[in-house]
TIFI-183788 format. One record per residue: x, y, z of N, C-alpha, C, CB in turn; residue in three letters. Coordinates in pm, whole numbers, plus 50000, padded with zeros to 5 digits. Glycine has a CB too. Layout:
XYZXYZXYZXYZala...
//
This chain:
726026623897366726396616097249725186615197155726886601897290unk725496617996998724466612896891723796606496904724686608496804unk722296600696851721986584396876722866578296761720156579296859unk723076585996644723706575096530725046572696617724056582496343unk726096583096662727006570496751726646565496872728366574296789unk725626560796923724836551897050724566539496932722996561097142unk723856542896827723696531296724724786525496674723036534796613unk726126529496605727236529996602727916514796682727506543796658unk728356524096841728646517396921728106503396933728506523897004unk726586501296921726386491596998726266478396861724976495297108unk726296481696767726236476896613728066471296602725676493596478unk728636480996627730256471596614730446465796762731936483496573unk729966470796838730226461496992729856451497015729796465297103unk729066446296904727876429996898729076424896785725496431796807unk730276429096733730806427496661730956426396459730876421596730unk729516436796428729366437896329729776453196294728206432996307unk729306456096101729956469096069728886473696051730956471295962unk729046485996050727326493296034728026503695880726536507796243unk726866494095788727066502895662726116514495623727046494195550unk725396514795681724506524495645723386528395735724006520695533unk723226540395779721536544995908720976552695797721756558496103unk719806550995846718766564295801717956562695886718006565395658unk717236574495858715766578095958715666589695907715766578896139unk713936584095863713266592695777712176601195897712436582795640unk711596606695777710086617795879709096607995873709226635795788unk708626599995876707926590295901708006582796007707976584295822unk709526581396028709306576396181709976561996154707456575696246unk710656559596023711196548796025712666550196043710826542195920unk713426537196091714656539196140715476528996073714696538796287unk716206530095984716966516395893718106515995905716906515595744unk718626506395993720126504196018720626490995928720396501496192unk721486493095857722196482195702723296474895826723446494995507unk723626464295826724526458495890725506447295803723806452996000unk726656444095851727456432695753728616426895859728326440895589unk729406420695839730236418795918731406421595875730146408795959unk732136430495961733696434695936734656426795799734516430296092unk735276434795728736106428795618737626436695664735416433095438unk738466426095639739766433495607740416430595493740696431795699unk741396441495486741856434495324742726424695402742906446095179unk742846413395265744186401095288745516410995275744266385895137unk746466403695361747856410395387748816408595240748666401795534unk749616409495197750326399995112750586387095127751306403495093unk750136380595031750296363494968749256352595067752326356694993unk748386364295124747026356995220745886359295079746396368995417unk745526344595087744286345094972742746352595067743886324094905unk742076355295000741176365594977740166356895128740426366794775unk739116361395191738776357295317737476351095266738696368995434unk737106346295294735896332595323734636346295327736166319295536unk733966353295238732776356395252731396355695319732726354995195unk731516361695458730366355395541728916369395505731036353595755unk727976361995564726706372895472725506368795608725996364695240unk724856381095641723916382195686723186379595708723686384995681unk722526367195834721406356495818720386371995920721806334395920unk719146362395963717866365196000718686368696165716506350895970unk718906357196235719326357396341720076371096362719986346096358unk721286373196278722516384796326721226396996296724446386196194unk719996398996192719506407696210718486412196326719236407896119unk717736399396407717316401696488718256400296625716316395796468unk719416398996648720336398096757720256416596740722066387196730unk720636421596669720836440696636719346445296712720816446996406unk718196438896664717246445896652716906444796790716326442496550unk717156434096912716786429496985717156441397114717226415996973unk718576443797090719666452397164719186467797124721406448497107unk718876467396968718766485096989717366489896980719616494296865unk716196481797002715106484497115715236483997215714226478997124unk715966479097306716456483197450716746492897451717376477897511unk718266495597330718956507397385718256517297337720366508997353unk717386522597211716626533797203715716534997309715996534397087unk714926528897382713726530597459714956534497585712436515097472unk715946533597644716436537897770717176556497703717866522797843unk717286556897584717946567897487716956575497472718526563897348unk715596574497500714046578397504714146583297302713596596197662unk714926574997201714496581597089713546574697029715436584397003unk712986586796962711306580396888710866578196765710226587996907unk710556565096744710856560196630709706551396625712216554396616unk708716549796495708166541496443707956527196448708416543696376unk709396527396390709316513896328711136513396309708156513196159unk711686501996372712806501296331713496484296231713446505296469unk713986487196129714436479496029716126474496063714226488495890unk716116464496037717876461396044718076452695949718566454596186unk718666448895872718896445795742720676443495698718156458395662unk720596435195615722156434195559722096443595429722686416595514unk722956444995342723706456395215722816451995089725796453195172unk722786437095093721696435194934723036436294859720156450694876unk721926430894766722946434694648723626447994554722446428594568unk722956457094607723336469194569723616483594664722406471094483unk724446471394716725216473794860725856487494872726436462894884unk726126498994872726486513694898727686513494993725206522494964unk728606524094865730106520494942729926536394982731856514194828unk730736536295062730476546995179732446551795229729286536395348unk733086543395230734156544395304735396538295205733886536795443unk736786541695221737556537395135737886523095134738536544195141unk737276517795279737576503895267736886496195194737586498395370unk735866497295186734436492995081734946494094945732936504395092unk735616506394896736296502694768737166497894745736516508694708unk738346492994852739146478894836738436470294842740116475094924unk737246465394915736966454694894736096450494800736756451294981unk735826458894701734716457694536735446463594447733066466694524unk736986465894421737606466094373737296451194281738566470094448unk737296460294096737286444494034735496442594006738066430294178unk734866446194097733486448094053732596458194027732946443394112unk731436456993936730556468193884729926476693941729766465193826unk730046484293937729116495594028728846504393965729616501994144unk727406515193980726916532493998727736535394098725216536994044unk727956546793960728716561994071727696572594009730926568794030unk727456581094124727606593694084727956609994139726736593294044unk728806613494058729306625094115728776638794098730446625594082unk729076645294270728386656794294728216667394213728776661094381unk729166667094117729266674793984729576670493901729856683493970unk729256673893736729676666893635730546673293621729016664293535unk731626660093568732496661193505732566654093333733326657093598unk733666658393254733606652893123735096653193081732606661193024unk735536637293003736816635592971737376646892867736916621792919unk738276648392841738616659392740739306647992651739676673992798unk738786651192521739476639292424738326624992421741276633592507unk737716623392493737176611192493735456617392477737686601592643unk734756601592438733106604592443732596606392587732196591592376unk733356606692685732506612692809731706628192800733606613892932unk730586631392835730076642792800730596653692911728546640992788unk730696667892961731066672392995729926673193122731566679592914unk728626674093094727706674793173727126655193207726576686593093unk728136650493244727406634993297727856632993436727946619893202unk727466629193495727536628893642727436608993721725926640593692unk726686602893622726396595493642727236585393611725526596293616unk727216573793616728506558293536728436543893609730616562393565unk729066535293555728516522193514729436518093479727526520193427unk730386512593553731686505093491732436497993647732976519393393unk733906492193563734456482793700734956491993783735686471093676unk735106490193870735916497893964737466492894019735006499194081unk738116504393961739726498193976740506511394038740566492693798unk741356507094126742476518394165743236523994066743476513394254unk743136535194036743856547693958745486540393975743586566794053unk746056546293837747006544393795748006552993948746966549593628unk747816562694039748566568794068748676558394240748146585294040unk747586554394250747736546794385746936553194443748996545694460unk746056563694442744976571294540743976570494519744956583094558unk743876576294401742206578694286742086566394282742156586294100unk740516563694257739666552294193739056561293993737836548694351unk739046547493956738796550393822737596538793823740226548993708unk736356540393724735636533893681735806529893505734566540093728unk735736517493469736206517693362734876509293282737716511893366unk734696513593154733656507293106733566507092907732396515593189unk732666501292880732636499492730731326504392715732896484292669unk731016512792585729916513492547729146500792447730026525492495unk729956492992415729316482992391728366478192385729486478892419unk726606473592282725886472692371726056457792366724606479492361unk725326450992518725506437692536725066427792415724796434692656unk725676418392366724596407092315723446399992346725036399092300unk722556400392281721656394892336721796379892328720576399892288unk720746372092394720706359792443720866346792271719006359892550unk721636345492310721976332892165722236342492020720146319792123unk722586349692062723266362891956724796354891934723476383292057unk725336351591848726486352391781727016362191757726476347891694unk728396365591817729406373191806730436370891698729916373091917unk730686377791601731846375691510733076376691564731846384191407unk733966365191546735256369291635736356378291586735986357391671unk735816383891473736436395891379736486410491429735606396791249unk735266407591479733996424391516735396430291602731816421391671unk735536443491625736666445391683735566456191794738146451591574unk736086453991952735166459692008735466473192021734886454092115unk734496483392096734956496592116736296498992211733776503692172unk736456508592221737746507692297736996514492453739266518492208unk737476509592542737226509592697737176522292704738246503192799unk736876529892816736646544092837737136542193024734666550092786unk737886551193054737706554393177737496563393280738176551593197unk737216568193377737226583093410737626578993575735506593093374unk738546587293603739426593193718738446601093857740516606193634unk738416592393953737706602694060738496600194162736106600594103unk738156609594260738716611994424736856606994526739436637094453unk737396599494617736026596494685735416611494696736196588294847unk736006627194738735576631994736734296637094659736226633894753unk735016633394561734126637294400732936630794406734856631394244unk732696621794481731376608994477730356614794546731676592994558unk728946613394512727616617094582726886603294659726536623594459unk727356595994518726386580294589727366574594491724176575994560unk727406562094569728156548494495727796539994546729546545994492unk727356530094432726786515894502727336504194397724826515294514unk726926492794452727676479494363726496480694272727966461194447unk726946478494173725446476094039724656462894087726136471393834unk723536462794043722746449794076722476440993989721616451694121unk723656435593953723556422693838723376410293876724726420693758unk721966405593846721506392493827722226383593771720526392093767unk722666376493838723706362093737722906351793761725526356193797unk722096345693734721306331893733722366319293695719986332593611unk723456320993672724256307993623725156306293733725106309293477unk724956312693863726126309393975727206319693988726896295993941unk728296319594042728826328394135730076329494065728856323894287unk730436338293963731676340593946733456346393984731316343293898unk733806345593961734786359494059734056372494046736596363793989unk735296378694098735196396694087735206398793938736676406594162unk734506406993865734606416193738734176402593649736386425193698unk734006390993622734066382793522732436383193472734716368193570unk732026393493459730856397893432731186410293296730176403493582unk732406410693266732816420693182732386436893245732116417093035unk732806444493143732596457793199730856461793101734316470093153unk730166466993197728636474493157728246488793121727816473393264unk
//
């Protein structure tokens, strides 16, 4: 067996999700941890958000220095850690559950809208993340807009740009992560941060 599924195993068997390994040539070993999400069923409101203390990271760290040193793998230095805020979706469930919020994408190849200001060679994006009109695809949707600045008055005339969106298959994705927006005024819903 792998060590990443020996790491795997023993990371959901303590009853957490393992979002992310690496191990670099240096000798460091970084396992991302969180605790299991499901989506709500129909007409079940949304689940109580639990988040990653010190303890659940050293309970991981405690178990997989045992289990690497009996696995004889060799490693530096090993890290265990929760997602942060610019948490890396990896799996389709991760995009049900940040559905509604901002994130970087970027895809393995550029693509470009036909008809729209998307460039043909951009790869990169910055918008909400919402399920495609068809029920499969994810779409990122966004404004070029630029933001207001701080005590800037908005005319309620100004008519804004019109939204832009672009169509992907997870395939299509290289890296995707939640954007890392600072809100200093407290905790809003999903997306009420407008589109970026």
């Amino acid at each position: 067996m792998a060590w990443q599924d020996t790491v795997e195993q023993t990371v959901t068997g303590l009853g957490y999700d393992l979002v992310d390994l690496e191990r670099s040539a240096s000798g460091l070993l970084r396992v991302t941890i969180d605790w299991p999400w499901q989506a709500p069923q129909d007409g079940q409101e949304l689940p109580v958000e639990r988040f990653v203390t010190v303890e659940d990271c050293e309970k991981i760290t405690r178990q997989l220095q045992y289990l690497l040193e009996v696995e004889g793998l060799e490693y530096r230095r090993l890290e265990v850690g929760s997602p942060g805020i610019d948490r890396p979706l990896k799996r389709e469930i991760d995009y049900v559950r940040f559905a509604g919020h901002v994130v970087d994408i970027t895809l393995k190849a550029p693509i470009g809208a036909t008809g729209t200001d998307v460039s043909a060679n951009r790869k990169k994006f910055r918008g909400t993340l919402e399920r495609a009109a068809d029920g499969v695809q994810w779409q990122v949707v966004w404004s070029d807009a630029p933001e207001p600045k701080p005590g800037q008055r908005v005319s309620k005339k100004r008519v804004p740009p019109p939204l832009q969106a672009l169509t992907f298959a997870l395939d299509d994705v290289q890296q995707a992560r939640l954007a890392p927006i600072v809100n200093f005024k407290g905790r809003q819903a999903p997306g009420a941060a407008g589109p970026h």
